[in-house]
N, CA, C and O atoms as CSV, one atom per row, in Angstrom:
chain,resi,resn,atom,element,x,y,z
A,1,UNK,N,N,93.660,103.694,84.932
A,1,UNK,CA,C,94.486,102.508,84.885
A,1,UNK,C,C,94.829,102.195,83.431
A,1,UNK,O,O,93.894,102.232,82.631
A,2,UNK,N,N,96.047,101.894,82.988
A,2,UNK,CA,C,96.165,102.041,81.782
A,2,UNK,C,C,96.713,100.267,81.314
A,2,UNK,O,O,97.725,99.813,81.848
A,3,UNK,N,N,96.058,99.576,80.482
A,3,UNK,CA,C,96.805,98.531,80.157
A,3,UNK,C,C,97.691,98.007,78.849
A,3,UNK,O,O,97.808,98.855,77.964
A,4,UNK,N,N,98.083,97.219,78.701
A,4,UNK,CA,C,99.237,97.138,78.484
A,4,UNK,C,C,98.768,96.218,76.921
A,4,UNK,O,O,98.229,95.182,77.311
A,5,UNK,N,N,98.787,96.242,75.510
A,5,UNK,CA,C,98.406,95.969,74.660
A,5,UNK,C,C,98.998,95.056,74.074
A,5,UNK,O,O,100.197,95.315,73.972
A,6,UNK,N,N,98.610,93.761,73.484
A,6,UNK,CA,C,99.288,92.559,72.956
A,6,UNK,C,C,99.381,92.624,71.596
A,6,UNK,O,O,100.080,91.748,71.086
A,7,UNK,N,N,98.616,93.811,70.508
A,7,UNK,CA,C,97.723,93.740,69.281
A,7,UNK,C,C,99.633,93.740,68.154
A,7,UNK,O,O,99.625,93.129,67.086
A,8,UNK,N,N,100.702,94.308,68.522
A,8,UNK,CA,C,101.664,94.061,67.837
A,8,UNK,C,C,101.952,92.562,67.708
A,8,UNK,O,O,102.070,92.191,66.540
A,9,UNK,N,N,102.119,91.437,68.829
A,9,UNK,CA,C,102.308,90.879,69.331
A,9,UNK,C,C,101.623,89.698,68.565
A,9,UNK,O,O,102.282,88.835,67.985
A,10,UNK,N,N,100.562,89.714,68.594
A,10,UNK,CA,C,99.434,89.138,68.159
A,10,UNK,C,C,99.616,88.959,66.468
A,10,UNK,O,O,99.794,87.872,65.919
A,11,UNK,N,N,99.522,90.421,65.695
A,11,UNK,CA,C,99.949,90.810,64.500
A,11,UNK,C,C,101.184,90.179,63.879
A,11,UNK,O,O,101.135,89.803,62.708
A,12,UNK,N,N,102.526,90.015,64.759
A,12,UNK,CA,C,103.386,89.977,64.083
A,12,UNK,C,C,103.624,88.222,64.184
A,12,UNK,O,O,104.329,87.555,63.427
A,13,UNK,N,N,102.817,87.726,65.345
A,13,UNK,CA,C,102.760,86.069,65.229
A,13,UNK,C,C,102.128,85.435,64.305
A,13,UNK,O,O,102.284,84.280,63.910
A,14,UNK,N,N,101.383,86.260,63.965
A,14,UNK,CA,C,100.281,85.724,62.919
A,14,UNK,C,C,100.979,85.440,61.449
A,14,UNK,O,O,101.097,84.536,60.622
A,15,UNK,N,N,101.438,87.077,61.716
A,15,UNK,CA,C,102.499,87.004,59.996
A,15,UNK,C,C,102.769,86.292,59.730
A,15,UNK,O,O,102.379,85.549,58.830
A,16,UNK,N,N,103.964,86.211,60.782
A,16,UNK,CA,C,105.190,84.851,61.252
A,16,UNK,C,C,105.006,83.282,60.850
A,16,UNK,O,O,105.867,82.491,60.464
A,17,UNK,N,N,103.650,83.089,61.057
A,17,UNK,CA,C,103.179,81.923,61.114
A,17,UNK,C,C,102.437,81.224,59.718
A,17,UNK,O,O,102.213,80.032,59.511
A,18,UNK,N,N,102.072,82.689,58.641
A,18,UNK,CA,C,101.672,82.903,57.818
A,18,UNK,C,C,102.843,82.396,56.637
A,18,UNK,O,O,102.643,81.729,55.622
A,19,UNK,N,N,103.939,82.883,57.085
A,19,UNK,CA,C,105.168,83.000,56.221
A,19,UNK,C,C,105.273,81.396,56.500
A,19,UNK,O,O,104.672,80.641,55.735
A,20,UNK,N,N,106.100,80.817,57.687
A,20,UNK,CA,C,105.925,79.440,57.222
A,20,UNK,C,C,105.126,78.290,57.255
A,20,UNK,O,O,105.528,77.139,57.424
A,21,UNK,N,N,103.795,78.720,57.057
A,21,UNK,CA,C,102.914,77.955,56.150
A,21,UNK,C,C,102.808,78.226,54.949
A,21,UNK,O,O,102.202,77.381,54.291
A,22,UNK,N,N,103.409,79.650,54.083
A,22,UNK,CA,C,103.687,79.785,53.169
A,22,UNK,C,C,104.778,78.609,52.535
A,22,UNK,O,O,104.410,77.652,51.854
A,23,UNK,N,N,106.140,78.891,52.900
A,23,UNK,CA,C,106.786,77.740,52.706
A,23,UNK,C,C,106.221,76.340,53.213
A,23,UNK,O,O,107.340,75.883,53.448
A,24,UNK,N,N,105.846,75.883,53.369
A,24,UNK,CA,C,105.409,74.450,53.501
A,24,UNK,C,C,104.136,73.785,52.393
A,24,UNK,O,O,103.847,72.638,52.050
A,25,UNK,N,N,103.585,75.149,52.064
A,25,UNK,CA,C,102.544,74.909,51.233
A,25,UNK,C,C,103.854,75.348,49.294
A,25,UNK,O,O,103.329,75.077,48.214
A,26,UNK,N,N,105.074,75.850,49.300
A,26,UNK,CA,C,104.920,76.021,48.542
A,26,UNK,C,C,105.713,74.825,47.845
A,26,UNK,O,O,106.044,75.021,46.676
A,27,UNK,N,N,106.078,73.525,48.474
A,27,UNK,CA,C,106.756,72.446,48.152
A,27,UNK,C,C,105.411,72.362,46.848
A,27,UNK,O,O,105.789,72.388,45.677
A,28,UNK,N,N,103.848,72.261,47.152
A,28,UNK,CA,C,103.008,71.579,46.267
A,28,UNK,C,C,103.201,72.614,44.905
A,28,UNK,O,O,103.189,72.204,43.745
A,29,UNK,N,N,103.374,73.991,45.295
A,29,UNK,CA,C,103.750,74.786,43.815
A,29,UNK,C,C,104.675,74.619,42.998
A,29,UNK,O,O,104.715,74.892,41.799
A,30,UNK,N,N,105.628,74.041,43.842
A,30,UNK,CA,C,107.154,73.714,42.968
A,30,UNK,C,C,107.049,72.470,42.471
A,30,UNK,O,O,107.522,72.517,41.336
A,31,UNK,N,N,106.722,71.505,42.689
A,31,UNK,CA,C,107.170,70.125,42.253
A,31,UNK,C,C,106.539,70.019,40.597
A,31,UNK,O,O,107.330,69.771,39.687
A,32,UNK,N,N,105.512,70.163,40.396
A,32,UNK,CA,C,105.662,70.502,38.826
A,32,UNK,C,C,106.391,70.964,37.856
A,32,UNK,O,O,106.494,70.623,36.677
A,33,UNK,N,N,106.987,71.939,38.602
A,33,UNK,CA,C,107.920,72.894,37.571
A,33,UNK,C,C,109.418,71.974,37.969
A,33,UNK,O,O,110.297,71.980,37.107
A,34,UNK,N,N,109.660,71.236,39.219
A,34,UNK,CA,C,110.841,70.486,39.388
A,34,UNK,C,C,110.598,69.400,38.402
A,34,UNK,O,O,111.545,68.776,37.924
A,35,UNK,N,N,109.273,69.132,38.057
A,35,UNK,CA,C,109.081,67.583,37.488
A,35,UNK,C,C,110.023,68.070,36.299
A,35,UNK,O,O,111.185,67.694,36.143
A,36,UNK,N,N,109.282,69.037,35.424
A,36,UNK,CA,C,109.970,69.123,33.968
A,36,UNK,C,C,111.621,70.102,34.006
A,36,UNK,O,O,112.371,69.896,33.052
A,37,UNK,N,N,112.011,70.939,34.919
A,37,UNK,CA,C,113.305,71.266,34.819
A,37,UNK,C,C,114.295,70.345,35.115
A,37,UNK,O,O,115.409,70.516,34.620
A,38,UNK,N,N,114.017,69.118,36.051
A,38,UNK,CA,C,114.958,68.062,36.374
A,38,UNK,C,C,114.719,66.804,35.856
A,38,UNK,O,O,115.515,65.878,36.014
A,39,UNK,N,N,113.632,66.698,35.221
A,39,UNK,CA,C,113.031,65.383,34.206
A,39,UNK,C,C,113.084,64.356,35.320
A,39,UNK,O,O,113.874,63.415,35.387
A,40,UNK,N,N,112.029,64.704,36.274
A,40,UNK,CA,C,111.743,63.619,37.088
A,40,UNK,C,C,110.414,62.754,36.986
A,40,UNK,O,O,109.424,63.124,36.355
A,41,UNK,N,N,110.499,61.732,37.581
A,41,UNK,CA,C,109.354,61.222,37.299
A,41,UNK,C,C,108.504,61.188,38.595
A,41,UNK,O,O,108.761,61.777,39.645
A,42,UNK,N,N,107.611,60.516,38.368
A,42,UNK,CA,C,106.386,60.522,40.107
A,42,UNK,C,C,106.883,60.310,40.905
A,42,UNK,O,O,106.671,61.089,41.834
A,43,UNK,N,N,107.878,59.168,41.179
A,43,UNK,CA,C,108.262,58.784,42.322
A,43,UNK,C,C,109.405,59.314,42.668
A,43,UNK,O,O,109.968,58.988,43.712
A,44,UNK,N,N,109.937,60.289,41.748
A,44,UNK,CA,C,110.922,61.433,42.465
A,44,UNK,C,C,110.479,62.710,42.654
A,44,UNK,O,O,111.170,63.710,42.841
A,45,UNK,N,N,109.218,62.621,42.593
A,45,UNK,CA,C,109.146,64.082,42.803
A,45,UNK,C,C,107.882,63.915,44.534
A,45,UNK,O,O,107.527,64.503,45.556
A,46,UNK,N,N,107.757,62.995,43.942
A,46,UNK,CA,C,106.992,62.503,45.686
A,46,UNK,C,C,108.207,62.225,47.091
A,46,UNK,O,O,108.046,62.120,48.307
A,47,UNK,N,N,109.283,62.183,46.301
A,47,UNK,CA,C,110.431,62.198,47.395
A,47,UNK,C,C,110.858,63.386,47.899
A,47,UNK,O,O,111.504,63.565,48.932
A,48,UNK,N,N,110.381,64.357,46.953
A,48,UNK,CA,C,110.479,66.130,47.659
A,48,UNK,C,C,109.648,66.124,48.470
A,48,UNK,O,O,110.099,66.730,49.442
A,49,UNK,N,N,108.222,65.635,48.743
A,49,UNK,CA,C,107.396,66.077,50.056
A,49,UNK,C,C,108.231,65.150,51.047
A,49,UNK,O,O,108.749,65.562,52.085
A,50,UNK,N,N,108.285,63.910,50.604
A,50,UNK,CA,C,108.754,62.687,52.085
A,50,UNK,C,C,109.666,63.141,52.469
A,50,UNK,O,O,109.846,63.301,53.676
A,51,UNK,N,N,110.589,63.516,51.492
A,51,UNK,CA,C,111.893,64.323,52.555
A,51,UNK,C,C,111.714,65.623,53.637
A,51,UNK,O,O,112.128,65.790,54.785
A,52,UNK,N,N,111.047,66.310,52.890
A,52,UNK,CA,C,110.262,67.360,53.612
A,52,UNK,C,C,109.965,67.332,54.621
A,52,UNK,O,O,110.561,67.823,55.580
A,53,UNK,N,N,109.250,66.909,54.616
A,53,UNK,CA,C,108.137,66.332,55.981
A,53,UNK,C,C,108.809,65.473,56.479
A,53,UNK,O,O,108.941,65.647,57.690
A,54,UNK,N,N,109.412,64.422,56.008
A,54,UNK,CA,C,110.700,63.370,57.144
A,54,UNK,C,C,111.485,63.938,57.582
A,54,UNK,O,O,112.282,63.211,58.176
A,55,UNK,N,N,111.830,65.449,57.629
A,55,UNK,CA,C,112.483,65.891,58.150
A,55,UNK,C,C,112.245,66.468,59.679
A,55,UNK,O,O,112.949,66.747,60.650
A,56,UNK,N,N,110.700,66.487,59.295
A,56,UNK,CA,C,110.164,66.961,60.905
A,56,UNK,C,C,110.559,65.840,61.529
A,56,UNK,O,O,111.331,65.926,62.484
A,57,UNK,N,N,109.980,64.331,60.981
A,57,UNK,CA,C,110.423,63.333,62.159
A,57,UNK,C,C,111.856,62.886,62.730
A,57,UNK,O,O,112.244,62.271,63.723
A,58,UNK,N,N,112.385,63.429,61.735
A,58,UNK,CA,C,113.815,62.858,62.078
A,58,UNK,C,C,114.367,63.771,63.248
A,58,UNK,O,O,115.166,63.372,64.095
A,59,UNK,N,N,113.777,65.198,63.177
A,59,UNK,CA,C,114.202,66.078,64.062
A,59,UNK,C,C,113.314,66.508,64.874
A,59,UNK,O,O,113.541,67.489,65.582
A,60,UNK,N,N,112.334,65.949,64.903
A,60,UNK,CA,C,110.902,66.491,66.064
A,60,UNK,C,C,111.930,66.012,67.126
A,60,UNK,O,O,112.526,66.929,67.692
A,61,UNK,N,N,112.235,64.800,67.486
A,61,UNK,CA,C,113.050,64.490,68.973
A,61,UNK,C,C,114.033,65.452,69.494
A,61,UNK,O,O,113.988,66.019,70.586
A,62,UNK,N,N,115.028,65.577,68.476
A,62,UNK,CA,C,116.155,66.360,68.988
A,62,UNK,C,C,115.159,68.172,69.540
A,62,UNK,O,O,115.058,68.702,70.646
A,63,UNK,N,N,114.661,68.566,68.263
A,63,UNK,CA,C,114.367,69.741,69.236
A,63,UNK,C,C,113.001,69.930,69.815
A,63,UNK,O,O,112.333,70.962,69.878
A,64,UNK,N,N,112.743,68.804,70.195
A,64,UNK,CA,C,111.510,68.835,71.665
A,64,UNK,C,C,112.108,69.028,72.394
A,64,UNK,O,O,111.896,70.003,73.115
A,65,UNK,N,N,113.792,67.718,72.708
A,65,UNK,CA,C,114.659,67.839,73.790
A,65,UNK,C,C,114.856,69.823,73.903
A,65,UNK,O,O,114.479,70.503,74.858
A,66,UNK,N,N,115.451,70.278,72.793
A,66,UNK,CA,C,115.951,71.274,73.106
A,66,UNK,C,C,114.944,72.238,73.541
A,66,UNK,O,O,115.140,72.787,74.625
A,67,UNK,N,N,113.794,72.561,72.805
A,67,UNK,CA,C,112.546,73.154,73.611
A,67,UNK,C,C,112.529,73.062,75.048
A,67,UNK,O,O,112.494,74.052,75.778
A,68,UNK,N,N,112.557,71.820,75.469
A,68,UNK,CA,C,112.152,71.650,77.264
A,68,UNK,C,C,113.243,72.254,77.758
A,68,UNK,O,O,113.026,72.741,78.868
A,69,UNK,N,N,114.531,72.436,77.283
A,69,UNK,CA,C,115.742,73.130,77.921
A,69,UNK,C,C,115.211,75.037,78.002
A,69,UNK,O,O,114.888,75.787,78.922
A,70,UNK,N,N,115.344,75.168,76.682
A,70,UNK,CA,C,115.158,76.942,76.378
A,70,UNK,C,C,113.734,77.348,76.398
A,70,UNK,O,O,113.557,78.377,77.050
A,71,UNK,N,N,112.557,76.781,75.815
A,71,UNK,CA,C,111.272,77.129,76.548
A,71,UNK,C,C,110.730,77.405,75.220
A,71,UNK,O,O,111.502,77.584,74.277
A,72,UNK,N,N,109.345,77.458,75.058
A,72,UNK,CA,C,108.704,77.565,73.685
A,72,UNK,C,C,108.533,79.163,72.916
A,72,UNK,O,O,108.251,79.426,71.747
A,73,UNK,N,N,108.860,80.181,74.214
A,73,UNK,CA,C,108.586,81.314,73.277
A,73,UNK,C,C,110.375,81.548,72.592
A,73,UNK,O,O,110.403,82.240,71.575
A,74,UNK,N,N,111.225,81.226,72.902
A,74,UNK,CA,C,112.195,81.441,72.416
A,74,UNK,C,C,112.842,80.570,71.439
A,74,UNK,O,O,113.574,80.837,70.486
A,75,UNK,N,N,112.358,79.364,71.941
A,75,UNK,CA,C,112.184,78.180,70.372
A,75,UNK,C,C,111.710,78.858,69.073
A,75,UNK,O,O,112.398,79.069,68.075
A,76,UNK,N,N,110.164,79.221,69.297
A,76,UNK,CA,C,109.415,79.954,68.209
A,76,UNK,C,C,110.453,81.150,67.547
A,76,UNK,O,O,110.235,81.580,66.414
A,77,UNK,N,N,111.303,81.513,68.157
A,77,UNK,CA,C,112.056,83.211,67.899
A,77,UNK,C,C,113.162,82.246,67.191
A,77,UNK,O,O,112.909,81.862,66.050
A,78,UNK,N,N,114.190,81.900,67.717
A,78,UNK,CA,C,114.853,81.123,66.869
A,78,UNK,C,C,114.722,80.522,65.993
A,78,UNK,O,O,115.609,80.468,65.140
A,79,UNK,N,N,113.314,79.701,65.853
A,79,UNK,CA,C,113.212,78.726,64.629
A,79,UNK,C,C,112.617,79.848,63.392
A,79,UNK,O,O,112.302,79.513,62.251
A,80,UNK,N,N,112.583,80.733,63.750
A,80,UNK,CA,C,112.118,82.133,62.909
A,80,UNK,C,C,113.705,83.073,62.205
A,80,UNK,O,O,113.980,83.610,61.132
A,81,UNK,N,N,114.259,82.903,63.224
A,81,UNK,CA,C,115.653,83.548,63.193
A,81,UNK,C,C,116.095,82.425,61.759
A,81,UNK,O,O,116.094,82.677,60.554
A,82,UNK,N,N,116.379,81.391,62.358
A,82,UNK,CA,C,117.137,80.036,61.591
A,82,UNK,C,C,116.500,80.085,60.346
A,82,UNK,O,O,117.338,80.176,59.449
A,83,UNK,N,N,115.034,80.054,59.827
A,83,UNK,CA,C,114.274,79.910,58.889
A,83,UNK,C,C,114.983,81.442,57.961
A,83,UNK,O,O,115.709,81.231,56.989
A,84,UNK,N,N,114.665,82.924,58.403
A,84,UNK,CA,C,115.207,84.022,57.732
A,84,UNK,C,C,116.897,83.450,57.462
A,84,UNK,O,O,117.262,83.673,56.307
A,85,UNK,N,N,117.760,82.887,58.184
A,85,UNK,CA,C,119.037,83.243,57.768
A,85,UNK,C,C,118.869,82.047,56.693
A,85,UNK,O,O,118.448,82.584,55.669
A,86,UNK,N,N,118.966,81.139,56.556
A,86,UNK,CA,C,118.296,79.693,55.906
A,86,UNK,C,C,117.770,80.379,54.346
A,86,UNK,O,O,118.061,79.887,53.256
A,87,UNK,N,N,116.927,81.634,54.554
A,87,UNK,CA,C,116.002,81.872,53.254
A,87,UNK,C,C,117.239,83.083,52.671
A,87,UNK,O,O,117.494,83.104,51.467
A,88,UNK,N,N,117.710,83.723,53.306
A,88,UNK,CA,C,118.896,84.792,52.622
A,88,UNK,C,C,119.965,84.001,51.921
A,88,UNK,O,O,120.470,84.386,50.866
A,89,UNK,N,N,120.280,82.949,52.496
A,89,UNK,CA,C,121.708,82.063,52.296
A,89,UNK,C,C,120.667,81.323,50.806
A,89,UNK,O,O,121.347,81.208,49.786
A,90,UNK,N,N,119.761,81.044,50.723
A,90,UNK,CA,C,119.359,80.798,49.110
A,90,UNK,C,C,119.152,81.856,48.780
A,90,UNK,O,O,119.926,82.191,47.883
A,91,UNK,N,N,118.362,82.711,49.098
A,91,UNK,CA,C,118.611,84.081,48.004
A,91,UNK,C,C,120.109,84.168,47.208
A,91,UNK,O,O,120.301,83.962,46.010
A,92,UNK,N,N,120.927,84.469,48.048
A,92,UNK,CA,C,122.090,85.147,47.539
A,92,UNK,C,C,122.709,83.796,46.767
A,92,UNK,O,O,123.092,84.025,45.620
A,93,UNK,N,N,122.858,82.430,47.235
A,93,UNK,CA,C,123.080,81.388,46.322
A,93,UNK,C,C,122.004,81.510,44.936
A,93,UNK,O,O,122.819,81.088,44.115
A,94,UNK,N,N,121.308,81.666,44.473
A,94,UNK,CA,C,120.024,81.800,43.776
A,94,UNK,C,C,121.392,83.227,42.722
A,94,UNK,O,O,121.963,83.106,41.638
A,95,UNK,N,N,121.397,84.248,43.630
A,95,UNK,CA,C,121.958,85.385,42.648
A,95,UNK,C,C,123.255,85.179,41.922
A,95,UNK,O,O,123.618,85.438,40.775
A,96,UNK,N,N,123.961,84.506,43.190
A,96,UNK,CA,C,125.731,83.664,42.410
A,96,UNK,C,C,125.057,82.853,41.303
A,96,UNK,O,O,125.366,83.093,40.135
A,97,UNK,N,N,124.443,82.208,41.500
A,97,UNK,CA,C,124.023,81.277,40.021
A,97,UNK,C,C,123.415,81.494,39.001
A,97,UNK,O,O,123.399,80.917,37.913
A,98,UNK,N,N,122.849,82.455,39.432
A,98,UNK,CA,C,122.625,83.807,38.011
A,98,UNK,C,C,123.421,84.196,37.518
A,98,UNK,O,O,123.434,84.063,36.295
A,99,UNK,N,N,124.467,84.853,38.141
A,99,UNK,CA,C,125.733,85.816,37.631
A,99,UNK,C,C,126.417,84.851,37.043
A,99,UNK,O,O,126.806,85.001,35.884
A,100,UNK,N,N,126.693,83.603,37.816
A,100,UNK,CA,C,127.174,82.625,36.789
A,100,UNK,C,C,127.148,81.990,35.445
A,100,UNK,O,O,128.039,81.583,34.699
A,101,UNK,N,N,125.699,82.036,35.358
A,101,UNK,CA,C,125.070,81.167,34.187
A,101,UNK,C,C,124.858,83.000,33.118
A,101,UNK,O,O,125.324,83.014,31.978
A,102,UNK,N,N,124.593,83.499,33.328
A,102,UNK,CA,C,124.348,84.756,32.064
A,102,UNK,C,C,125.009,85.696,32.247
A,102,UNK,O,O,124.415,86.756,32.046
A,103,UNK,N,N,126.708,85.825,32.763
A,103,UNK,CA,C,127.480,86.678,32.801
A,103,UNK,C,C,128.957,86.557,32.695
A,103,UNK,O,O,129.664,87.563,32.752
């Protein structure tokens, strides 16, 4: 009887999940270096986490609604999808503004 193995499955959720807790943890790495490149002070740079994170609340409703429609394993795939196209679209903004500024 031969069964049927979850261990990719398992592996590649983990990553997945790894990556954005990566981003979420790396708001606390950046805001220092935002303090002195944008000459902010405490209470603007404490507005990078609140926004952050107010962003879950502002949108936890809308896509719970949409979850209960499409279902949670395909939520998870999309909000993975959305997050990669989301992180390319700053990459390549990131490279235009290079080429801009020293070329």
């Amino acid at each position: 009887m031969q069964t049927k193995s979850n261990n990719f499955a398992l592996v590649a959720l983990t990553a997945l999940f790894f990556v954005m807790g990566f981003i979420t943890v790396l708001n606390d790495i950046l805001i220092p270096h935002l303090k002195v490149i944008f000459e902010l002070n405490h209470f603007e740079s404490a507005l990078v986490q609140f926004c952050f994170f107010g962003a879950y609340f502002v949108t936890g409703g809308v896509f719970g609604k949409l979850l209960e429609k499409i279902g949670y394993p395909v939520g998870i795939v999309l909000g993975f999808i959305l997050t990669s196209h989301w992180l390319c679209f700053v990459f390549i903004q990131q490279l235009l503004w290079l080429h801009i500024l020293y070329f």
